[in-house]
N, CA, C and O atoms as a Maestro MAE file, in Angstrom:
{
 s_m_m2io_version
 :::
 2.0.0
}

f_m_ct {
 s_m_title
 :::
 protein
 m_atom[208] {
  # First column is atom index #
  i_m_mmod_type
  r_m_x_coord
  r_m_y_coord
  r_m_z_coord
  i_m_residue_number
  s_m_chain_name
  s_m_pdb_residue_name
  s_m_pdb_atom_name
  i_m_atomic_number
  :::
  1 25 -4.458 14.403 12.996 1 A "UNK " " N  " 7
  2 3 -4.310 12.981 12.808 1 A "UNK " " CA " 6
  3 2 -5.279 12.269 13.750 1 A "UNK " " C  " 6
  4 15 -5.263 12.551 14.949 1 A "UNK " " O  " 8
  5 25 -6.314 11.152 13.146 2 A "UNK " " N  " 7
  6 3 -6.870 10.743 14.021 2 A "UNK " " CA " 6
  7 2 -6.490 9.688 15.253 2 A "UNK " " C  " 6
  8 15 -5.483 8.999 15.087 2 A "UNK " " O  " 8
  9 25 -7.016 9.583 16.100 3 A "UNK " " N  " 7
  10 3 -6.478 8.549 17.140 3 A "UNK " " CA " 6
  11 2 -6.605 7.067 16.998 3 A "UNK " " C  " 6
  12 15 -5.798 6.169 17.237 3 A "UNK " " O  " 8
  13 25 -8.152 7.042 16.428 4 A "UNK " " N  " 7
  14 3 -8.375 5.739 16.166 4 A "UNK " " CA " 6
  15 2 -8.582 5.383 14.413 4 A "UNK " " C  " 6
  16 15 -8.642 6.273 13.564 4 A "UNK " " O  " 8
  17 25 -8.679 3.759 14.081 5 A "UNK " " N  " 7
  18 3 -9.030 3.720 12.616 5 A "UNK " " CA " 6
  19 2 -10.381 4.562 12.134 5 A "UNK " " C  " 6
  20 15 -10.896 5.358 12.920 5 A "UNK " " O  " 8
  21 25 -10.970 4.335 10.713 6 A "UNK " " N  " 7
  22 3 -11.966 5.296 10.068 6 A "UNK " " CA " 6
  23 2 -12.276 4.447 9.551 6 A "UNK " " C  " 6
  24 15 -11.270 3.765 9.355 6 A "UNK " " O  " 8
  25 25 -13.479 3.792 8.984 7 A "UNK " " N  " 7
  26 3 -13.764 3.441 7.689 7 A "UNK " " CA " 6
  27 2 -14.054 3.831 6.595 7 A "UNK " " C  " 6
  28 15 -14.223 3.148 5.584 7 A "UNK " " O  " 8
  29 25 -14.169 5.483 6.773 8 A "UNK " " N  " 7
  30 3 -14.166 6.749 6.058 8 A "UNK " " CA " 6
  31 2 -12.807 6.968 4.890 8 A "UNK " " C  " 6
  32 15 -11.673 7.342 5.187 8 A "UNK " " O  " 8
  33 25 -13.459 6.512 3.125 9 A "UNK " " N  " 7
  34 3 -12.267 6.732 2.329 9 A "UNK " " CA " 6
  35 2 -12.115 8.491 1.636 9 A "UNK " " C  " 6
  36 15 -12.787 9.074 0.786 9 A "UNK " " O  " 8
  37 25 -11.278 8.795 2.213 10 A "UNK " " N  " 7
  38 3 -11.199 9.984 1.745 10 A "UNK " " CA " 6
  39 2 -11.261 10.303 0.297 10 A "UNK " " C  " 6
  40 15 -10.127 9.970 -0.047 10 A "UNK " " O  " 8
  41 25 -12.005 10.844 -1.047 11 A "UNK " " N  " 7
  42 3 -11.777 10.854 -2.123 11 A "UNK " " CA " 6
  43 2 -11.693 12.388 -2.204 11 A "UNK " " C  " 6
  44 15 -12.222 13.254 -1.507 11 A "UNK " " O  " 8
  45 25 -10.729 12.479 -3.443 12 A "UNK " " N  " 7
  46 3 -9.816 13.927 -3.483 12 A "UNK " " CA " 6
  47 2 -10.205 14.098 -5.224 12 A "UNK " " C  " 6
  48 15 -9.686 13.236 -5.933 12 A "UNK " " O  " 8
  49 25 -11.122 15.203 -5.976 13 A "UNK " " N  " 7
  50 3 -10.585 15.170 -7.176 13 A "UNK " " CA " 6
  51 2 -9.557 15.221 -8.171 13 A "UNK " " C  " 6
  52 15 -8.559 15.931 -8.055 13 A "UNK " " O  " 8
  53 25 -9.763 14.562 -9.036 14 A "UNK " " N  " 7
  54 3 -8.565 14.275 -9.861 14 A "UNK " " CA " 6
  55 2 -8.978 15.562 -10.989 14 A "UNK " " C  " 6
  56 15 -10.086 15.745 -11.492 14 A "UNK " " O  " 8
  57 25 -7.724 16.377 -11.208 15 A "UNK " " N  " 7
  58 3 -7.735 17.452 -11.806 15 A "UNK " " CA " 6
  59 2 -7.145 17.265 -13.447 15 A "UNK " " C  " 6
  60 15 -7.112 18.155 -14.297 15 A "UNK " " O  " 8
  61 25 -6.831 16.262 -13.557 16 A "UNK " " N  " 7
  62 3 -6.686 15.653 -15.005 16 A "UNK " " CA " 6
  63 2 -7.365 14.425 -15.078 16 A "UNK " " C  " 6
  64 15 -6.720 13.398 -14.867 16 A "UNK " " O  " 8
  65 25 -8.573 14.365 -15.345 17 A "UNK " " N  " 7
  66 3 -8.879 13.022 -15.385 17 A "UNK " " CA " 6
  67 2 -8.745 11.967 -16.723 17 A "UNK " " C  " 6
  68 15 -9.218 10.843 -16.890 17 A "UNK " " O  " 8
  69 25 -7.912 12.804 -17.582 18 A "UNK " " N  " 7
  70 3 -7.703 12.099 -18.940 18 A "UNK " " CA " 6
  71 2 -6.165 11.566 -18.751 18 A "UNK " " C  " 6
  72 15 -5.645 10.995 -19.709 18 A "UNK " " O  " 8
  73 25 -5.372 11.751 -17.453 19 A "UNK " " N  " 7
  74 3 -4.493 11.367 -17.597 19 A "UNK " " CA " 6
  75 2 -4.062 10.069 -16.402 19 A "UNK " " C  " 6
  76 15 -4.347 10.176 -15.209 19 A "UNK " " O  " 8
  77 25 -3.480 9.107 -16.872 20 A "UNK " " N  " 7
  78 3 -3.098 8.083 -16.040 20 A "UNK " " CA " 6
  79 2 -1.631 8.448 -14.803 20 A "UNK " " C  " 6
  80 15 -0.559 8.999 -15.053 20 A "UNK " " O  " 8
  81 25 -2.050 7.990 -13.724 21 A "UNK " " N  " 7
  82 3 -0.909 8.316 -12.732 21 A "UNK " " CA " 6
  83 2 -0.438 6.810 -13.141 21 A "UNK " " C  " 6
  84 15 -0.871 5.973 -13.934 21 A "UNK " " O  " 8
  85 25 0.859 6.870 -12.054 22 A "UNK " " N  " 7
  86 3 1.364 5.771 -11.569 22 A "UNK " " CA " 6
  87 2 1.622 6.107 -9.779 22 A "UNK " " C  " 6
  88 15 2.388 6.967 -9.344 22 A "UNK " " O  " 8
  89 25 0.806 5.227 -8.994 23 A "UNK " " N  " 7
  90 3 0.909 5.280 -7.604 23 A "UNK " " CA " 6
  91 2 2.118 4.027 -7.220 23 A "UNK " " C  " 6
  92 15 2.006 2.924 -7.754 23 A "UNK " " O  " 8
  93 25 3.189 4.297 -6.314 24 A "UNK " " N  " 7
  94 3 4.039 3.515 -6.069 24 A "UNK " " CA " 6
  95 2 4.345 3.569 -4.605 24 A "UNK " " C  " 6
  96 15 4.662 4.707 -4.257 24 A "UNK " " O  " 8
  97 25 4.346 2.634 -3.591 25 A "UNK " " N  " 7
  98 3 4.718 2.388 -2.278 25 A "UNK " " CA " 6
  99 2 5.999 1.267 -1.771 25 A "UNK " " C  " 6
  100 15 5.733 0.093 -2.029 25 A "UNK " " O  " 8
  101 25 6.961 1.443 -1.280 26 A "UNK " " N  " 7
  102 3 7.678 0.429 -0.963 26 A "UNK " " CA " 6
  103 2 7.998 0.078 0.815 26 A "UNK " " C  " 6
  104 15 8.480 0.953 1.535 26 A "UNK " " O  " 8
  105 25 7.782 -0.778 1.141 27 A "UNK " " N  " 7
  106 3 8.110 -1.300 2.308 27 A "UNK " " CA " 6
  107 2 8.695 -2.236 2.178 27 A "UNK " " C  " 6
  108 15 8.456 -3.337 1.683 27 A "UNK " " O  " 8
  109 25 10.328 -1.342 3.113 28 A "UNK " " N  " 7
  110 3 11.758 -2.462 2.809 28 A "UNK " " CA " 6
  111 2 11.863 -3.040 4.266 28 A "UNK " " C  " 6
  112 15 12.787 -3.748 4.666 28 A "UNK " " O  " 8
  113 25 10.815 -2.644 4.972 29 A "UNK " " N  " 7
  114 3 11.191 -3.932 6.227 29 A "UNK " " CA " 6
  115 2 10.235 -4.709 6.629 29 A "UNK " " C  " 6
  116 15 9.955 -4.725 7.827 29 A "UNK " " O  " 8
  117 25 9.516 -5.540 5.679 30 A "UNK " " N  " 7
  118 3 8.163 -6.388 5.864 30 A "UNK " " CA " 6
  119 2 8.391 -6.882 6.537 30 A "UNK " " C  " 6
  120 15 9.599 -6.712 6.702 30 A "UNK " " O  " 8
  121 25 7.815 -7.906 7.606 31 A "UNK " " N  " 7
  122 3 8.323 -8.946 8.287 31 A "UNK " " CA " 6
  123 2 7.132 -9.838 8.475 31 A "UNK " " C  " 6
  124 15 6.052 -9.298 8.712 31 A "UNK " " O  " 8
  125 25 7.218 -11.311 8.385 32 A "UNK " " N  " 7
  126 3 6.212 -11.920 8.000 32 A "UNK " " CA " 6
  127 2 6.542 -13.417 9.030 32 A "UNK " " C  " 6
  128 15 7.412 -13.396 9.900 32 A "UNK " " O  " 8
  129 25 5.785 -14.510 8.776 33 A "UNK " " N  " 7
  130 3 6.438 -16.092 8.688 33 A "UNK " " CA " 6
  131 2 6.240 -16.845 8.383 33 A "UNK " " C  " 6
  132 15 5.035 -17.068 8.499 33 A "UNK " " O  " 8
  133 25 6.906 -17.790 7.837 34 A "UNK " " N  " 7
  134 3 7.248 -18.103 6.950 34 A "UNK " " CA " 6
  135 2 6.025 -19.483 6.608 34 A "UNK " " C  " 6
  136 15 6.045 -20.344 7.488 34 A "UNK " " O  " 8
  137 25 5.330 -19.658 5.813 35 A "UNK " " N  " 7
  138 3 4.442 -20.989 5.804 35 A "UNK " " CA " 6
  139 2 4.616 -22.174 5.835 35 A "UNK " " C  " 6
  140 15 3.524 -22.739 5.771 35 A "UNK " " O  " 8
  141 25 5.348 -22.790 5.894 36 A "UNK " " N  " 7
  142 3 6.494 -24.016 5.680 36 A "UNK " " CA " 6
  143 2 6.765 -23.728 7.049 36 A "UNK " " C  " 6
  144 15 5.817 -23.662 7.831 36 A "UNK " " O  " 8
  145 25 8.007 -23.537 7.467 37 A "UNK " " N  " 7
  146 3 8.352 -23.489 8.700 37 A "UNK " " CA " 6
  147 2 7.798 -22.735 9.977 37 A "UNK " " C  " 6
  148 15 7.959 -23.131 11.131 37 A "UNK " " O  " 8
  149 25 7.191 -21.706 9.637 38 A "UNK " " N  " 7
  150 3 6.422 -21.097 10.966 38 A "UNK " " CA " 6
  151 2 7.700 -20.233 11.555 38 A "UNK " " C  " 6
  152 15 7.401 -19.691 12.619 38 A "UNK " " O  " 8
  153 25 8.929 -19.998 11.161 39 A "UNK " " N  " 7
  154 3 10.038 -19.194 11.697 39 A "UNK " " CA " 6
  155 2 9.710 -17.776 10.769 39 A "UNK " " C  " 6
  156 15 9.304 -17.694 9.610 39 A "UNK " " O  " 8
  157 25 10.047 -16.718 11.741 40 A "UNK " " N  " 7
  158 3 9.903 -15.355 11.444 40 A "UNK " " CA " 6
  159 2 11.312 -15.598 9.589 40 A "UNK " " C  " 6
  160 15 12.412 -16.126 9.425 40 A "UNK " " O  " 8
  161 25 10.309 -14.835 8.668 41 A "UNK " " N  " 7
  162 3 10.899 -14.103 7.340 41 A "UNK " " CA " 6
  163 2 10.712 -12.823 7.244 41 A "UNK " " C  " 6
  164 15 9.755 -12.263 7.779 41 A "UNK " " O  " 8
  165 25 11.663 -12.178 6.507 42 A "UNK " " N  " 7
  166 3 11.436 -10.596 5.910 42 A "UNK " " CA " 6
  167 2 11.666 -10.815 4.487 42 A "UNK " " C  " 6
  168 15 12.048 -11.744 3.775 42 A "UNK " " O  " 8
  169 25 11.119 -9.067 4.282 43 A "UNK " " N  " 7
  170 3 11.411 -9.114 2.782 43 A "UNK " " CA " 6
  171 2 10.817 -7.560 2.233 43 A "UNK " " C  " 6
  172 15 10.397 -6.806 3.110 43 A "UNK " " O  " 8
  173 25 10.791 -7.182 1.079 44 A "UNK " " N  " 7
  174 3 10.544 -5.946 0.546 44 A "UNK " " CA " 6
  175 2 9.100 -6.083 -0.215 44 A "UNK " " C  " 6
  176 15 8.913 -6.934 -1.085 44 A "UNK " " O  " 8
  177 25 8.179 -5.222 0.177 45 A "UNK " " N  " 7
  178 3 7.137 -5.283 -0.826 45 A "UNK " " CA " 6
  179 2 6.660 -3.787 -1.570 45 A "UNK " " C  " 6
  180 15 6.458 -2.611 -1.269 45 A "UNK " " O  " 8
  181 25 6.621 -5.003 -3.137 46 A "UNK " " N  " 7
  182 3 6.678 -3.367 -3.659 46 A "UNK " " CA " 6
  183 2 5.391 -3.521 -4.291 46 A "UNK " " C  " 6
  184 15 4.820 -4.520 -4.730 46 A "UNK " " O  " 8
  185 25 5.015 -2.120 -4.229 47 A "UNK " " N  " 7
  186 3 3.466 -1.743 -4.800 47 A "UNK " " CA " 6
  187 2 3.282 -0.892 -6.171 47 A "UNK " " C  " 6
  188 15 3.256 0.336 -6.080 47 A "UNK " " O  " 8
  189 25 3.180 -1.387 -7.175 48 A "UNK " " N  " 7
  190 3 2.688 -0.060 -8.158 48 A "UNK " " CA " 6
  191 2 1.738 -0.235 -9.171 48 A "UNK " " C  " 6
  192 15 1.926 -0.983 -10.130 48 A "UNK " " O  " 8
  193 25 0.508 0.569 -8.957 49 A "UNK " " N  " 7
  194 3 -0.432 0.585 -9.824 49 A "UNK " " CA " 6
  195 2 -1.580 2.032 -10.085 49 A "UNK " " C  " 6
  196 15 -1.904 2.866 -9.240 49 A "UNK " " O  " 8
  197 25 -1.924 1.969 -11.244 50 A "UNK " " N  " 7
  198 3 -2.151 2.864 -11.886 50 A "UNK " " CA " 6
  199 2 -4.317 2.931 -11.847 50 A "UNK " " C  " 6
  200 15 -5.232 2.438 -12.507 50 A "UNK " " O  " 8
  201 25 -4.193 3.710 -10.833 51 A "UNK " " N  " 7
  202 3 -5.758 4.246 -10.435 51 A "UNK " " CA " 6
  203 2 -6.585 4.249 -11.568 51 A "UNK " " C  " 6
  204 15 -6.238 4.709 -12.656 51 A "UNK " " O  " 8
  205 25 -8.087 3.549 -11.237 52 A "UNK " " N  " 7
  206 3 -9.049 4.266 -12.421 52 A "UNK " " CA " 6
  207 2 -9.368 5.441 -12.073 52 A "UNK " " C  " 6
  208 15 -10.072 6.133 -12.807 52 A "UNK " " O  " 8
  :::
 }
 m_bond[207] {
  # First column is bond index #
  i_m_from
  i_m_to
  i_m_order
  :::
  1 1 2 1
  2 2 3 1
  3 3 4 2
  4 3 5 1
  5 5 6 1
  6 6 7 1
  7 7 8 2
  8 7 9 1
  9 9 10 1
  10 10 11 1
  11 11 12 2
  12 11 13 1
  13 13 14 1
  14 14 15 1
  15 15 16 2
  16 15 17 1
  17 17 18 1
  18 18 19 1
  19 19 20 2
  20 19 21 1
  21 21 22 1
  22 22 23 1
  23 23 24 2
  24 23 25 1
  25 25 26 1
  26 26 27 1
  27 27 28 2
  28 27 29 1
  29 29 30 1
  30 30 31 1
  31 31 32 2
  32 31 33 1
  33 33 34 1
  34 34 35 1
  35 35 36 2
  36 35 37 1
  37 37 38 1
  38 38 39 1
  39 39 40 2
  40 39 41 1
  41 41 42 1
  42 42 43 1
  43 43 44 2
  44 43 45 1
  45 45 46 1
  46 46 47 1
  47 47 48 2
  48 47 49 1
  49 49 50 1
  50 50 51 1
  51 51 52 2
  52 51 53 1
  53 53 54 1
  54 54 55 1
  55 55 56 2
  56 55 57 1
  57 57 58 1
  58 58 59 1
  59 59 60 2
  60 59 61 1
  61 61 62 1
  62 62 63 1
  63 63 64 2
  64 63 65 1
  65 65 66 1
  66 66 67 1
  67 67 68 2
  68 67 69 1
  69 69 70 1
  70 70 71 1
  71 71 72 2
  72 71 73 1
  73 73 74 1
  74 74 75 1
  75 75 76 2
  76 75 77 1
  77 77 78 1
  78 78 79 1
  79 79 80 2
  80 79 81 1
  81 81 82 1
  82 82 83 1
  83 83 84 2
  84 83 85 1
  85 85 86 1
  86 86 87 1
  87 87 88 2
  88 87 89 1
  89 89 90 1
  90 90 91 1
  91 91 92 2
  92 91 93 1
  93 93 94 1
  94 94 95 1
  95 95 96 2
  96 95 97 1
  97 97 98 1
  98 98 99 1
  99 99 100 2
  100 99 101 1
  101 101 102 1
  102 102 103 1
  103 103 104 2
  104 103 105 1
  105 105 106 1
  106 106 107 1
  107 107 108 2
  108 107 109 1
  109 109 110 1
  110 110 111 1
  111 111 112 2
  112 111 113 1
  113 113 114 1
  114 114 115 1
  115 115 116 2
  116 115 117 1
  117 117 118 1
  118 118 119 1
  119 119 120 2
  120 119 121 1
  121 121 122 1
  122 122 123 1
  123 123 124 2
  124 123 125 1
  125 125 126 1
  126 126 127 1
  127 127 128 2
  128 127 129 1
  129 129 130 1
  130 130 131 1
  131 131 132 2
  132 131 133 1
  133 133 134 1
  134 134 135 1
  135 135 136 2
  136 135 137 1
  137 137 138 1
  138 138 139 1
  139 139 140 2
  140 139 141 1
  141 141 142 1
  142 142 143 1
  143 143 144 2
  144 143 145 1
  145 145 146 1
  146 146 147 1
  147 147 148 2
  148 147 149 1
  149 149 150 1
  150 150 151 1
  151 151 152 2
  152 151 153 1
  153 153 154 1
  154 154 155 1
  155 155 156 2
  156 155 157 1
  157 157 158 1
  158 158 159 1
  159 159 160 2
  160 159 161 1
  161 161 162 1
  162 162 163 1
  163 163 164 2
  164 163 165 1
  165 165 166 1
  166 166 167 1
  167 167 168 2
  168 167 169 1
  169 169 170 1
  170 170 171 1
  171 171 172 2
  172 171 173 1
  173 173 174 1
  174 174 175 1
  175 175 176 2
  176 175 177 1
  177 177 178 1
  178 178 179 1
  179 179 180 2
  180 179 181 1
  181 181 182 1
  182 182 183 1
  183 183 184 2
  184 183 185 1
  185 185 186 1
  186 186 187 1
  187 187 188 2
  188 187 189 1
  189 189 190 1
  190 190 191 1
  191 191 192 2
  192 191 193 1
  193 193 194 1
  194 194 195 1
  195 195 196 2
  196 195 197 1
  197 197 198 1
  198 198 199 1
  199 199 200 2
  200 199 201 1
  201 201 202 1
  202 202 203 1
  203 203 204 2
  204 203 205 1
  205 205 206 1
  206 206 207 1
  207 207 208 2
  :::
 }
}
């Protein structure tokens, strides 16, 4: 694991390339604030999309 960031994107072949994935990530403890008020918000963000 490296220590510091990379700007290095790792690309991995895709061994079916005729077939579509679905990539999905969830982060259930976002924490953000809020634009209007400037007081700390949370919330869930969900990710899913399907790679060219």
């Amino acid at each position: 694991m490296p220590t510091k960031p990379s700007k290095t994107l790792e690309v991995v072949p895709n061994p079916h390339p005729d077939r579509d994935y679905e990539v999905s990530m969830t982060a259930p403890e976002f924490t953000c604030l809020c634009p209007m008020t400037g007081q700390p918000d949370f919330a869930t963000i969900r990710i899913r999309y399907v790679p060219d």
